[in-house]
Each structure stands twice: as structure tokens, then as C-alpha cells.
C-alpha positions in Angstrom: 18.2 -35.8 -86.7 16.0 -33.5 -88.9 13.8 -33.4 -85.8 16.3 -32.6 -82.8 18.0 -30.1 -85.0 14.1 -27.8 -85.4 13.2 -28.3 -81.7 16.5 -27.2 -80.7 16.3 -23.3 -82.7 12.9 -22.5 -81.1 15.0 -23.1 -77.6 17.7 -20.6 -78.7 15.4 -18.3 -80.1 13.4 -17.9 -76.5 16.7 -17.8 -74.7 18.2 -14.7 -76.9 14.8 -12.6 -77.0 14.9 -13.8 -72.5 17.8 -11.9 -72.6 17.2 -9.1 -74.8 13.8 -8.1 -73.2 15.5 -7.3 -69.5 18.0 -5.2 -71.7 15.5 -3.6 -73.0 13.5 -3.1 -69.7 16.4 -1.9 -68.5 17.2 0.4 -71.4 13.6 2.0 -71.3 14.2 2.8 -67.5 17.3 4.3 -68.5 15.8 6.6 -71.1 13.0 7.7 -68.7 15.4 8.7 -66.0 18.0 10.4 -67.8 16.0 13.8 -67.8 16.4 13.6 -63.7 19.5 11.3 -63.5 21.8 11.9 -66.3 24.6 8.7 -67.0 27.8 9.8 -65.3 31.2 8.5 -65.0 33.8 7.5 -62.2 37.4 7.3 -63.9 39.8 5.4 -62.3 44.0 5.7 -63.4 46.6 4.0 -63.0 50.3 4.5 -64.1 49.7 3.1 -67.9 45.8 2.8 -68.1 42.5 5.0 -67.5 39.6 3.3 -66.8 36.1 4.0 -66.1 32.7 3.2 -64.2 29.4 3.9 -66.1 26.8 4.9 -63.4 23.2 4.7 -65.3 20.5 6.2 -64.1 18.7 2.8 -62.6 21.9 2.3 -61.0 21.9 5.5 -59.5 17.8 5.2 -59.0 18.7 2.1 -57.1 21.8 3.6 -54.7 19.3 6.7 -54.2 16.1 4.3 -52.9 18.9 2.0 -50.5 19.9 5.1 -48.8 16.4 6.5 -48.6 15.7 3.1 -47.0 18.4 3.1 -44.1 17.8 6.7 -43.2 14.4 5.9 -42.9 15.4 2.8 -40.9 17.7 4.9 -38.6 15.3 8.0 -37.7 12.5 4.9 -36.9 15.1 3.0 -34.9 15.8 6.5 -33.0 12.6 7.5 -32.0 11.8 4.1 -30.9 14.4 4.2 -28.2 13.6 8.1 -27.4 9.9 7.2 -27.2 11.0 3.9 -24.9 13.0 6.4 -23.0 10.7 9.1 -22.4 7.8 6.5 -21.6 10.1 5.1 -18.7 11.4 7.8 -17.3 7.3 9.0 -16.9 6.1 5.5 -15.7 8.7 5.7 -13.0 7.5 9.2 -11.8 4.3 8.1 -11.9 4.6 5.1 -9.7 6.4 7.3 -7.1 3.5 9.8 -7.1 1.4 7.0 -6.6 3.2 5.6 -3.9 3.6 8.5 -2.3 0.0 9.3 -2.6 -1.1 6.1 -1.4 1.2 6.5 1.9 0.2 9.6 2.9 -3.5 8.2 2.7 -2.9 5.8 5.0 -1.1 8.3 7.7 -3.9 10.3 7.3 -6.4 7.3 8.0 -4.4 6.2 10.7 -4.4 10.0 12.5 -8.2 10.2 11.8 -8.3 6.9 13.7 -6.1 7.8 16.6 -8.7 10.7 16.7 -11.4 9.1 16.4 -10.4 6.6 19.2 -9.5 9.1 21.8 -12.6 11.0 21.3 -14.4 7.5 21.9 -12.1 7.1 25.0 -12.7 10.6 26.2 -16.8 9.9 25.7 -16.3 6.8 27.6 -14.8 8.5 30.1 -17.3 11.2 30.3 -20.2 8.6 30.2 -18.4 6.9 33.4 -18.4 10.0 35.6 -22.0 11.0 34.6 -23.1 7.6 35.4 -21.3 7.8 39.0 -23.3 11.1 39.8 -26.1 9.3 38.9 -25.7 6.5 40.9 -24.7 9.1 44.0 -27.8 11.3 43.2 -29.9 8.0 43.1 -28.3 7.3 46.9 -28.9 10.7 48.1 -32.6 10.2 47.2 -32.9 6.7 48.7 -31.6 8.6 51.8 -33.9 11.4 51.5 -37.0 8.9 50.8 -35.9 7.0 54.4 -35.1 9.5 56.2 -39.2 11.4 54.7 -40.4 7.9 55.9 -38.8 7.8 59.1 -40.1 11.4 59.8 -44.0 10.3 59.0 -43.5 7.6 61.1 -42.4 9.7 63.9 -45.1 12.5 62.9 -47.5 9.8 63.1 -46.7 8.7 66.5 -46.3 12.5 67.7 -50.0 13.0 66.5 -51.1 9.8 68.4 -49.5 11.0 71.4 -50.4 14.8 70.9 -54.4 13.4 70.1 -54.4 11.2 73.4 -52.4 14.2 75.1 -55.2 16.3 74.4 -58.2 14.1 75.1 -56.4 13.5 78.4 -56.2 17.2 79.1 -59.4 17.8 78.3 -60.4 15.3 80.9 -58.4 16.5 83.4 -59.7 20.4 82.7 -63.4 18.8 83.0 -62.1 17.5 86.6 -60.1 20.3 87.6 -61.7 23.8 86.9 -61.7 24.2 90.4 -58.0 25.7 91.3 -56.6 28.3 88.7 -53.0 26.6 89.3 -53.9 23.2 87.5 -55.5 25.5 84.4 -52.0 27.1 84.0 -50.1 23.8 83.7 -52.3 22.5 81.1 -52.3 25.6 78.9 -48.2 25.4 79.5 -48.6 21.8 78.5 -50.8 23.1 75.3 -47.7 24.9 74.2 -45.1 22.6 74.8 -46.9 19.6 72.3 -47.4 23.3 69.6 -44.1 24.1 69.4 -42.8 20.1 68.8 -46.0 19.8 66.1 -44.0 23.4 64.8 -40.3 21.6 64.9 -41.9 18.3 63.4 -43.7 20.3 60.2 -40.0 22.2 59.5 -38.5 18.9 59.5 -40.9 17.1 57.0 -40.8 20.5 54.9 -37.4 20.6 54.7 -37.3 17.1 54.1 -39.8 17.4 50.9 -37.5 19.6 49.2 -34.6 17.8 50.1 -36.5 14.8 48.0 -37.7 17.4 45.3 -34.1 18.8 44.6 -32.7 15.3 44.3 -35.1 14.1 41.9 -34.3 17.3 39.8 -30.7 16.6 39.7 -31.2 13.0 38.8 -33.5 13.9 36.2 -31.0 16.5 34.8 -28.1 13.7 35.0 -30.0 11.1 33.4 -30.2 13.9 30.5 -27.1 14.3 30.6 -26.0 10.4 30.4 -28.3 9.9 27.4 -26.3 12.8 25.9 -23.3 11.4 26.0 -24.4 7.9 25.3 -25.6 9.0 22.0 -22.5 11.4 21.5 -20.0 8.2 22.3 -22.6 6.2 19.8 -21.9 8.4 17.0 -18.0 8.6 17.5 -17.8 5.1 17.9 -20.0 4.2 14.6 -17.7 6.9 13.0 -15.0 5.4 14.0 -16.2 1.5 13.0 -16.2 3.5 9.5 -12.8 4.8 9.4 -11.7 1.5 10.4 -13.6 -0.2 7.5 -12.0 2.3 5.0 -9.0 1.4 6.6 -8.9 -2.4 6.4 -10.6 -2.0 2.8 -7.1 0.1 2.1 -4.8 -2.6 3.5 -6.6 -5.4 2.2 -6.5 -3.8 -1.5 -2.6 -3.1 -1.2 -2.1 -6.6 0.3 -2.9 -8.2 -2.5 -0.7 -7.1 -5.5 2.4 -7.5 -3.3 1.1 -11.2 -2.8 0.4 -11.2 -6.3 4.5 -10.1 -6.6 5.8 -13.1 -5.2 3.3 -15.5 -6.7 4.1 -14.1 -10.1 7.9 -14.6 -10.1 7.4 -18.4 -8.3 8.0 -18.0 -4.6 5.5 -18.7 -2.1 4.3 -15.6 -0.1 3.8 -17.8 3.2 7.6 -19.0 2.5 8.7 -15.5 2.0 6.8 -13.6 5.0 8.2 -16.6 7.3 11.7 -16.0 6.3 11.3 -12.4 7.2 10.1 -12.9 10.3 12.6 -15.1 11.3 14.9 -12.5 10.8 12.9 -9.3 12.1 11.9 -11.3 15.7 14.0 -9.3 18.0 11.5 -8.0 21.1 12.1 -6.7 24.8 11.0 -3.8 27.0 9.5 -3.9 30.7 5.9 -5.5 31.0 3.4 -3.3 32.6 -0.2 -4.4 33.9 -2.9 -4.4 31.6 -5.5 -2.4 32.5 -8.8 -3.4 31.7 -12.4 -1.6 31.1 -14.7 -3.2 33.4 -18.0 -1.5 30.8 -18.4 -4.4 29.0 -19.0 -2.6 25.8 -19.2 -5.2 23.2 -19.0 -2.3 20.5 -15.9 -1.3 22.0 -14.5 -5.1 21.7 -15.8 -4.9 18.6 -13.9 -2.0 17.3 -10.6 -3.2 19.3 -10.9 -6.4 17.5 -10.7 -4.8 14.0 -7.9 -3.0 14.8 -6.0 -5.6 16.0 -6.6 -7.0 12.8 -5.6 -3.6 10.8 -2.4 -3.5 12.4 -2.1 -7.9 11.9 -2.0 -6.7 8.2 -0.1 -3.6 8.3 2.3 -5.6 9.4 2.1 -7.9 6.5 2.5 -5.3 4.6 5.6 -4.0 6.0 7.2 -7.5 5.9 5.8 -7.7 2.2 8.2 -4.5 1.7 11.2 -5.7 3.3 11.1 -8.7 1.1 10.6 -6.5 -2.1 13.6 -4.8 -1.1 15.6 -7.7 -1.0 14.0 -8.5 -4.7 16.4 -8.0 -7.2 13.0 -5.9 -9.4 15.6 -3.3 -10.7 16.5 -2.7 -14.5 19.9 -3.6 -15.5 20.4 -1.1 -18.2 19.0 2.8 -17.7 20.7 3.9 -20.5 18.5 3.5 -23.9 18.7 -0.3 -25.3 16.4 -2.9 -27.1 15.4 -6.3 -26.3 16.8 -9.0 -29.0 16.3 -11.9 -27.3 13.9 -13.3 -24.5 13.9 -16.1 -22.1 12.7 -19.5 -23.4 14.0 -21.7 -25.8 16.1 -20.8 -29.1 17.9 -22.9 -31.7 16.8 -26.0 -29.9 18.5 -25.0 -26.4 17.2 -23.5 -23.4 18.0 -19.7 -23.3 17.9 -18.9 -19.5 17.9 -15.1 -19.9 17.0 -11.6 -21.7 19.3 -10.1 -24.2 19.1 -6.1 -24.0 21.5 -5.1 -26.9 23.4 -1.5 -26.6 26.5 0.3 -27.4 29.9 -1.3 -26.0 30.5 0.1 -22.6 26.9 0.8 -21.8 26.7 0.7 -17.8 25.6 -2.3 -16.3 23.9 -1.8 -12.9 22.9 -4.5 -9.6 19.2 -4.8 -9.7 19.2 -5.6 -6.1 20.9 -5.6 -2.7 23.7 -8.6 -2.1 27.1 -10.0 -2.0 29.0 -10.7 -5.0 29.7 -14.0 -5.8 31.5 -14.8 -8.4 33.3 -11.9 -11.0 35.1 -13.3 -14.2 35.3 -15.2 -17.1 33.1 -17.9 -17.9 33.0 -20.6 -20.6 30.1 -18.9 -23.3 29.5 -16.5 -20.8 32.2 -14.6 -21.3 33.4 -12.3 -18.1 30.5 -12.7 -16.1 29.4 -10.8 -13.0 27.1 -12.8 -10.5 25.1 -11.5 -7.5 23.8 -13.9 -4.3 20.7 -12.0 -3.2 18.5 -12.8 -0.3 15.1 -15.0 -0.2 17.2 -18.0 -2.4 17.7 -15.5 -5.4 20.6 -14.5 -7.9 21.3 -12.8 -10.7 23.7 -13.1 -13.5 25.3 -10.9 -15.9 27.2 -11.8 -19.0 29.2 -10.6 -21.8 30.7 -7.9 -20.4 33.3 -5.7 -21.4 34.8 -4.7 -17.8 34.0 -6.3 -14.8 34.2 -3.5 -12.3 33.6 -5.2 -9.0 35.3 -8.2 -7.2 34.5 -11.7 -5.0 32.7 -11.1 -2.1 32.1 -7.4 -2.6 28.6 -6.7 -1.0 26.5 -4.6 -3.6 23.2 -2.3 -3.5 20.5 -1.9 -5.5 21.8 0.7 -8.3 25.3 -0.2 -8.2 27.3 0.2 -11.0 28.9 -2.9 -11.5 30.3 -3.6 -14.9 30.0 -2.4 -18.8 28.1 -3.9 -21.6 30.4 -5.9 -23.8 30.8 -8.8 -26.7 32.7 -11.2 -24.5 32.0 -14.8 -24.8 29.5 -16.8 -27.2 28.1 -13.4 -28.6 27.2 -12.0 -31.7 27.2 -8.4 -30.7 27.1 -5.7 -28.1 24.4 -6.9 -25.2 24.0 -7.9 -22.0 22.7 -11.2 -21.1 20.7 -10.8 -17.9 20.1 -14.4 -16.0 17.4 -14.1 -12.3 17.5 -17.4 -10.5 15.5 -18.7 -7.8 16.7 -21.6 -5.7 19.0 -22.7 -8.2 16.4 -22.8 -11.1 16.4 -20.2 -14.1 12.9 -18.1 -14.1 11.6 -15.4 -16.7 13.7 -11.9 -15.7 10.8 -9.8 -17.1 8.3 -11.3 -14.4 10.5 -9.6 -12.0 10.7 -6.4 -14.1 7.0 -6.9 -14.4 5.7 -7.6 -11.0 7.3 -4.5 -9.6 6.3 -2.2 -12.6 2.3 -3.7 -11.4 3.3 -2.9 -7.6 4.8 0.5 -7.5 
């Protein structure tokens, strides 16, 4: 017993100078503060007593540094959402500056190219013409060239006849210097084969410069082809340029709307399909196709491509009626913060974001459809949901007021209910739910994809 009783003291000694030393801790902090943070006193009465709190100055050190702490909490907490705020309200100007940019780029590609074609067309055309007077020009002096040859040949046979006409006169003078009368016919006969000889020279003269002339315009034409043979060269390899810049263009913007689509789980080939099946209509009166008989294989060439510029313009327009039947829209404008993303939580599958606000924060349709359901919902609470085109819906729960009905078509921007606490919820916030073909997908890759795209 003698041994129990010593090792018990020690024990109690420790556990008396434990409890002194905080006291005295405590009364050292006390004494240090009381120059800044005298004790005071809070009375409290009653009918038949007075009684009173003692605040000491680590007590009032301690309220002090709590309320430093959620001031310092709040102004953080604020300029987080201003700075969220201002951030989106400039990422959305920007992507409509660069839209806009971007569009006008293109119209002015595509007006450099409809200038650029019809100043290939009117080359052509210039090029055709030059080459007909050419090929006339060559036929006059084919002409001229038979018609020189035809008039040697007869010259020819003039001179034979003229050269035997004389030898024969000459023999007939040797025979008949007797009577004067014979002498005159054969000088009269003399004159007669002068004045064809004359005619005949004129004609071959005339017809010299006849062949000279034409070889001078067909020189001059031929100038003039090669002219425009190299001006239509140099419009057409401008315009092969413009209509590289051009397809580079489309080809770049193609690809992040495919990107789009690929990102939030849908097949782009599914997508433009569907959209064509619905944008098919055609008609109009069907005219003969006139075609160029040049057989220009740049001219194909450049044809070609542009078929191929407007194939994927037109991909690109379908691309952007399918974005606008995207539910890519925020939910919440008004200033909010994310509490909760989509994936798993507590061991079940949380199909949605959670963007926390104020109660009655507006709650607006991120895209363009028909409303299919409005009202209360199990853990949903009232609940808001919205059949959208391409297979895709979107849900929206917890609200405070619902402020649209069954079968209510919406658009993009509507305002459709308020933020609430209805249902399984802790607190203000919306619950924000994008399906696709019946199965739950990430929201933000929607928010995301269009943020990348516009």
C-alpha cells in the first residue's frame, strides 16, 4: 500500500501544476494586453439579481482576430465573383469581335474571288476573240498567198505567150517589110501584149502588198494573243492563290466546330446528316449548261477547287445550324460559384454542376426547344426540363419558381425559372443536368466547347 499511495501524489502533483500553467499562460496574455485591451464588463439584471460578464483581454483579442478573419473572408469572396464577372463579360466581347472579324474575312476573300474569276473570264474571253482574228487574218493570207500564186502562174503563161508572140512577129516583119499596112498591125499588136504585161504587173503589185499588210496584222495579233495569254496567266495564278488562302480559311474553322461535337460525345457525321435531312428542300427551272469548248485544264483546275470551297462552306454552315440547336448557353448570368461538379460524390453518381447563388437568382434556357416537363420532382425538387434538338436535354433543379409550363417551346436566353432550395438541397443553387440520347454527359464540355469555338 505504502507504494500505490507515493506513485499516486506525483500523478496529482502533474495534474494541478497542468492546470495551473494554462492559467498562468493565460494570465501573462492578459497582463500584456491590458495596456491596449483593458478587462471590461457586460452587466446583465433582472428583477432581484445583477449579474455580470468579464470580457478579458484574450477574449476580446480572440472576438477581434474572428471578425478580422470573416471580413477578410468576405472582401476575398467578393472580388472573386467581381473578377469572375468582369473576365466573362470581356471573354464574351471578345469572341464576338472575333467572330465578327473572322466573317468579314471570309466575305472579303470570297468578293476578291468573284473578282478575281470574272477578270479570268473576261481574259478568256478577250483571248477567244484575239485568237478568231487570228485565225481570219491567217485565212486572208492563205487567200492572198493563192490568189499571188495563181497570178505567177498566169504571168508566167502571159510571158510565154508574149515571148513566142514576139519571136513570131519578128518573123513575120522579116517576111513582110514589103507593104507598110502589115508594119502597122504588128506595131498595134506590140501595144496590145504592153498594155496586158502593164495590167498583169498592177495585179501582182497589188497583190504583194495585199500579202505584206496581212502578214503585219497577223504579226501584230499574234502580239496581242501572247498578251493576253500571259495577262489571263497571271489572273488565273492569282486567283489559284486566293483560293488557296481561302480553302486554308475554311479548312482551319472546320475543324474546331468538329472538334465541338466530338468533345461533348456526338458524332459530327451523325450530326451534319441529321441536318441535312432537314435542310433538303430544292427546286427552280433547269437551264442548259453551257460549256467552254478551250480545254483549259487550269481553268478545271481552279473550278475544281472551288467546288470544293463551297463543298465545305457548306459544312460549315450546317456545322452552325447544329450549334444553334446546342444547348452551349450559361444558365446563370448573374454572379455565382461552382460547389459541385459532375462525377461521382458520396459514393453516387452526381449527373450535374451545382452553381450556388442567392434565392431567386434568374435561371435562363441554354438553348432553343420545347419544354417538357415543369414541376416537382422526387430530390429534384421543382424541376424545369427542356427537349432540345440533335437527341439532347437539359435539366434544371431546385428551383424556387417555375415560370414556364408543359409543352411551352423556349429560346436560347429565356428566362425560365429562379434559383431555389427545393428538393434534396443544402442551400441556394441550381443543379444544371445536359443529356444526350438519354445518357448524363459533363455540362461544362458544353460550356467549354463553345467558349473554344466562338
Amino acid at each position: 500500500m505504502g507504494n500505490g499511495t507515493t506513485a499516486s501524489r506525483p500523478q496529482q502533483g502533474c495534474t494541478v501544476e497542468g492546470h495551473v500553467l494554462p492559467k498562468r499562460l493565460i494570465s501573462s496574455l492578459d497582463s500584456s494586453l491590458e495596456r491596449w485591451l483593458p478587462e471590461k464588463r457586460l452587466f446583465l439584471r433582472s428583477d432581484d439579481a445583477t449579474r455580470f460578464l468579464r470580457l478579458r483581454p484574450a477574449t476580446q483579442l480572440m472576438g477581434l482576430l474572428g471578425g478580422g478573419l470573416i471580413f477578410g473572408w468576405t472582401v476575398i469572396a467578393s472580388s472573386i465573383l467581381v473578377i469572375d464577372a468582369i473576365s466573362s463579360g470581356s471573354s464574351d466581347e471578345q469572341m464576338s469581335h472575333t467572330q465578327a472579324a473572322f466573317e468579314e474575312r471570309l466575305e472579303q476573300l470570297s468578293a476578291e474571288r468573284d473578282a478575281r474569276a470574272a477578270e479570268a473570264l473576261a481574259a478568256q474571253n478577250r483571248f477567244t476573240v484575239a485568237l478568231e482574228q487570228v485565225s481570219k487574218m491567217q485565212s486572208q493570207l492563205l487567200a492572198s498567198e493563192e490568189k499571188r500564186r495563181e497570178l505567177e502562174t498566169g504571168l508566167k503563161v502571159v510571158q510565154s505567150n508574149l515571148s513566142e508572140a514576139i519571136t513570131e512577129r519578128n518573123d513575120v516583119k522579116e517576111q513582110l517589110q514589103v507593104t507598110d499596112g502589115d508594119g502597122m498591125d504588128d506595131q498595134a499588136r506590140t501595144e496590145e501584149f504592153s498594155v496586158a504585161l502593164d495590167i498583169l504587173s498592177g495585179e501582182l503589185r497589188n497583190t504583194a502588198d495585199a500579202r505584206s499588210e496581212a502578214e503585219r496584222l497577223a504579226e501584230e495579233a499574234s502580239l496581242k494573243a501572247e498578251e493576253l495569254r500571259v495577262e489571263r496567266d497571271q489572273i488565273i495564278a492569282r486567283n489559284d492563290e486566293i483560293l488557296n488562302q481561302l480553302e486554308n480559311a475554311v479548312t482551319v474553322s472546320v475543324e474546331p466546330l468538329d472538334e465541338v461535337f466530338r468533345s461533348v460525345g456526338m458524332d459530327p457525321d451523325d450530326v451534319l446528316s441529321t441536318i441535312r435531312e432537314g435542310y433538303s428542300g430544292q427546286g427552280g427551272p433547269l437551264n442548259p449548261i453551257s460549256y467552254s469548248t478551250s480545254g483549259d485544264a487550269t481553268l478545271s483546275r481552279e473550278e475544281t477547287k472551288a467546288k470544293q470551297i463551297i463543298v465545305t462552306l457548306d459544312e460549315m454552315n450546317t456545322y452552325r445550324i447544329a450549334i444553334e440547336k446546342l444547348p452551349l448557353a450559361m444558365p446563370v448570368k448573374s454572379s455565382f460559384r461552382y460547389t459541385s461538379g459532375f462525377g461521382r460524390r458520396w459514393g453516387r453518381m452526381h449527373e450535374g454542376v451545382d452553381m450556388a447563388g442567392p434565392s431567386g437568382t434568374p435561371v435562363y434556357a441554354t438553348g432553343d426547344g420545347v419544354v417538357s416537363f415543369a414541376g416537382r420532382q422526387s430530390g429534384y425538387g421543382n424541376l424545369i426540363k427542356v427537349t432540345h434538338e440533335l437527341g439532347t436535354e437539359t435539366r434544371y433543379a431546385h428551383l424556387s419558381r417555375i415560370r414556364v409550363k408543359d409543352g411551352q417551346r423556349v429560346s436560347q436566353g429565356d428566362l425560365i425559372g429562379d434559383m431555389g432550395n427545393t428538393g434534396r438541397s443544402t442551400g441556394p443553387h441550381l443543379h444544371y443536368e445536359v443529356h444526350v440520347n438519354g445518357r448524363a454527359v459533363d455540362p461544362m464540355s458544353f460550356i467549354k466547347a463553345a467558349s473554344n469555338v466562338f
